[in-house]
C-alpha positions in Angstrom: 0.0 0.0 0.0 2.7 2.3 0.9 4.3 1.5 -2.7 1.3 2.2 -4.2 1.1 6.1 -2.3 4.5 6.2 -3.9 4.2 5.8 -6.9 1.1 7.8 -7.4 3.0 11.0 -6.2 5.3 9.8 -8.7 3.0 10.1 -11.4 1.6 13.2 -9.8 4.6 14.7 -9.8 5.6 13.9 -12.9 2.3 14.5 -14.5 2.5 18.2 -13.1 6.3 18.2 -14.5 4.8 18.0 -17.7 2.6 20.3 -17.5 5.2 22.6 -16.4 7.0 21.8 -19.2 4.5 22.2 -21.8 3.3 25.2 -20.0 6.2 27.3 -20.0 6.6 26.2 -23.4 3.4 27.9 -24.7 4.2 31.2 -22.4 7.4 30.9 -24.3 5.7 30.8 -27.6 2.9 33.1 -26.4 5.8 35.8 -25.1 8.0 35.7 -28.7 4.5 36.1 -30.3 3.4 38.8 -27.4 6.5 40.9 -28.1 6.7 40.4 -31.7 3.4 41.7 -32.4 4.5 44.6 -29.5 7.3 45.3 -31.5 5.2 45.1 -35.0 2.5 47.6 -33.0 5.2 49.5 -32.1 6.8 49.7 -35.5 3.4 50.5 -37.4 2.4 53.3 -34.9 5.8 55.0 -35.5 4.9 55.1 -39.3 1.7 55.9 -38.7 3.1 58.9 -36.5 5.0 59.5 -39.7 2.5 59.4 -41.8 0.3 61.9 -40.1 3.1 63.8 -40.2 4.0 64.0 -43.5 -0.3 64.4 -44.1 0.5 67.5 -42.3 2.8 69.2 -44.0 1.2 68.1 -47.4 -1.5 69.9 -46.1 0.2 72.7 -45.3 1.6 72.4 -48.8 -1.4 72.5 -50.0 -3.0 75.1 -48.4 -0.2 77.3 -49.4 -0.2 76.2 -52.9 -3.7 77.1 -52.9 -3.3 80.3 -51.4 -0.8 81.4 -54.2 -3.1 80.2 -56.8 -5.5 82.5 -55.0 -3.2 85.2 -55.1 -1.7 84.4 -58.6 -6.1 84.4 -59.9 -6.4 87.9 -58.3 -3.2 89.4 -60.0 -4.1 88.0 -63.5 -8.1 89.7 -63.3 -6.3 93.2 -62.3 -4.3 92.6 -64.9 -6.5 91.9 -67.0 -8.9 94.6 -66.0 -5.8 97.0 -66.4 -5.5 95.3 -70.1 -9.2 95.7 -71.1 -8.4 99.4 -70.8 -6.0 99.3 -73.3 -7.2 96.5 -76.1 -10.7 96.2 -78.0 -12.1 92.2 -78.5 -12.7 91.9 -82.4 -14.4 89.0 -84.6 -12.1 87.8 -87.5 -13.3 85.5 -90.4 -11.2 84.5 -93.0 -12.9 83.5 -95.8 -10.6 81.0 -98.5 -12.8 81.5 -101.4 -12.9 77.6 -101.4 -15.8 76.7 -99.0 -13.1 76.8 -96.0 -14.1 79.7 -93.5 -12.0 80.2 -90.3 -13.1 82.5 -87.6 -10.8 83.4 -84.9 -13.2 85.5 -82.4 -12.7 87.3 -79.3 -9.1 88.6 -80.3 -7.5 91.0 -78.2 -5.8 93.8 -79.9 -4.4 97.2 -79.3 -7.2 100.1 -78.5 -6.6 101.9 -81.9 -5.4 98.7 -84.1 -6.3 98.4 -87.6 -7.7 95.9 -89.5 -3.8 95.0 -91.0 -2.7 94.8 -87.3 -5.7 92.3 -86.0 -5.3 90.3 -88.7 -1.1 90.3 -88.3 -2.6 88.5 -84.9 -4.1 85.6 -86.4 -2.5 84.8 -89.8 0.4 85.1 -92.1 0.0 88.0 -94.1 2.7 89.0 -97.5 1.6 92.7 -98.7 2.6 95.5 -100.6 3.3 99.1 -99.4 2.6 101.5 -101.8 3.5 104.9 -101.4 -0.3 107.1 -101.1 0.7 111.1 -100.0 -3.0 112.8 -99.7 -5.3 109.9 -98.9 -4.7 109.9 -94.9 -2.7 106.9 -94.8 0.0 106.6 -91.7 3.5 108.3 -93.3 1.5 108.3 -97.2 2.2 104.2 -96.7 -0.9 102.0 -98.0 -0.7 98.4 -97.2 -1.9 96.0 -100.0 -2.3 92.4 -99.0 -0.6 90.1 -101.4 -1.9 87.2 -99.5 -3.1 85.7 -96.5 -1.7 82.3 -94.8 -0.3 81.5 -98.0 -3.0 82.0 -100.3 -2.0 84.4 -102.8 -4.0 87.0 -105.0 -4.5 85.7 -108.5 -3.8 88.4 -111.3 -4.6 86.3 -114.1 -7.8 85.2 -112.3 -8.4 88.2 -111.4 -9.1 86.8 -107.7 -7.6 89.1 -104.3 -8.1 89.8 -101.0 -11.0 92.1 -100.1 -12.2 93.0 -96.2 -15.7 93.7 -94.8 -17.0 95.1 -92.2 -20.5 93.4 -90.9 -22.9 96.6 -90.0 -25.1 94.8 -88.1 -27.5 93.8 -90.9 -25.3 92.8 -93.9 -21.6 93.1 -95.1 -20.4 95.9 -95.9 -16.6 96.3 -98.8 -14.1 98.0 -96.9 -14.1 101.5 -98.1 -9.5 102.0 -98.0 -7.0 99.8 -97.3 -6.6 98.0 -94.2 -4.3 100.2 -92.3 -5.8 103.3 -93.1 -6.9 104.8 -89.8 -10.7 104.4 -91.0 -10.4 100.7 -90.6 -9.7 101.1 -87.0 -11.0 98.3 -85.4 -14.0 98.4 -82.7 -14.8 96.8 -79.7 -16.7 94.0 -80.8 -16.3 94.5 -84.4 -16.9 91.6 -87.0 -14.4 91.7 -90.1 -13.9 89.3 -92.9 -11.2 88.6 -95.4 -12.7 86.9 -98.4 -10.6 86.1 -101.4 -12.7 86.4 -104.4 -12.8 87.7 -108.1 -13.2 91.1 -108.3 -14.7 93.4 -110.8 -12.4 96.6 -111.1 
């Protein structure tokens, strides 16, 4: 009987050996797995913290970027108010004789521009300056236009540039040439280049 007492503290004993054993085995694990994931928490919070950070001064960035632009908008409309003193919007057609008609509206020019310099604004223009005295022409200089973005006046043909003048019902032939200071452009004027045969 005593024997038997014996050996069940034995197998007490070494039953709660074992589960010593296998106990401080899984707190082993459980700890490495405890302060790995304290050290991956750690490790993500600091990024995070970097993160925010960085988020921060984008923002800041941002905002000042976007306080410029503010500033930058407000300089280009005084600007452009200043401008609007000193420039008329005009209406340009340029009409190819072919069926092609190009219109280049709403271009700025210099308050007391002619036609010849609104349309040096929007195309390629070859002329002629022929020497007027008496007809009111800047220096006695008239400007005849040989041809516009390449297409030249046709002698034979008998084809050439002509400009109008749209009067608010119908077009209207220029009445001199196109840098004469009565073809001053207006505010909101409508002109037209048309190359066609002319009876002179």
């Amino acid at each position: 009987m005593v024997c038997m007492k014996s050996n069940g503290w034995k197998w007490a004993f070494l039953g709660v050996l074992c589960w010593a054993l296998i106990s401080t085995g899984f707190l082993g694990y459980y700890y490495k797995s405890y302060r790995n994931t304290a050290n991956l928490y750690v490790q993500t919070q600091s990024k995070l913290d970097q993160a925010l950070s960085d988020l921060a001064e984008l923002q800041s960035l941002y905002n000042q970027v976007l306080s410029n632009l503010e500033e930058t908008e407000s300089l280009y409309n005084q600007t452009l108010s200043e401008l609007e003193k000193y420039t008329v919007l005009v209406n340009i057609c340029i009409d190819y004789g072919n069926g092609t008609v190009v219109w280049y509206n709403d271009t700025r020019v210099p308050l007391g521009a002619t036609l010849f310099n609104a349309t040096s604004e929007v195309a390629v223009l070859n002329y002629t300056v022929w020497n007027l005295p008496g007809y009111g022409y800047p220096d006695d200089k008239a400007i005849f236009i040989d041809a516009i973005n390449g297409v030249w006046n046709d002698y034979q043909a008998n084809k050439y540039w002509q400009w109008y003048y749209w009067d608010g019902s119908q077009w209207v032939l220029g009445p001199v040439g196109c840098n004469h200071p009565d073809a001053t452009v207006e505010d909101g004027g409508i002109y037209m280049w048309r190359y066609e045969t002319v009876s002179w």
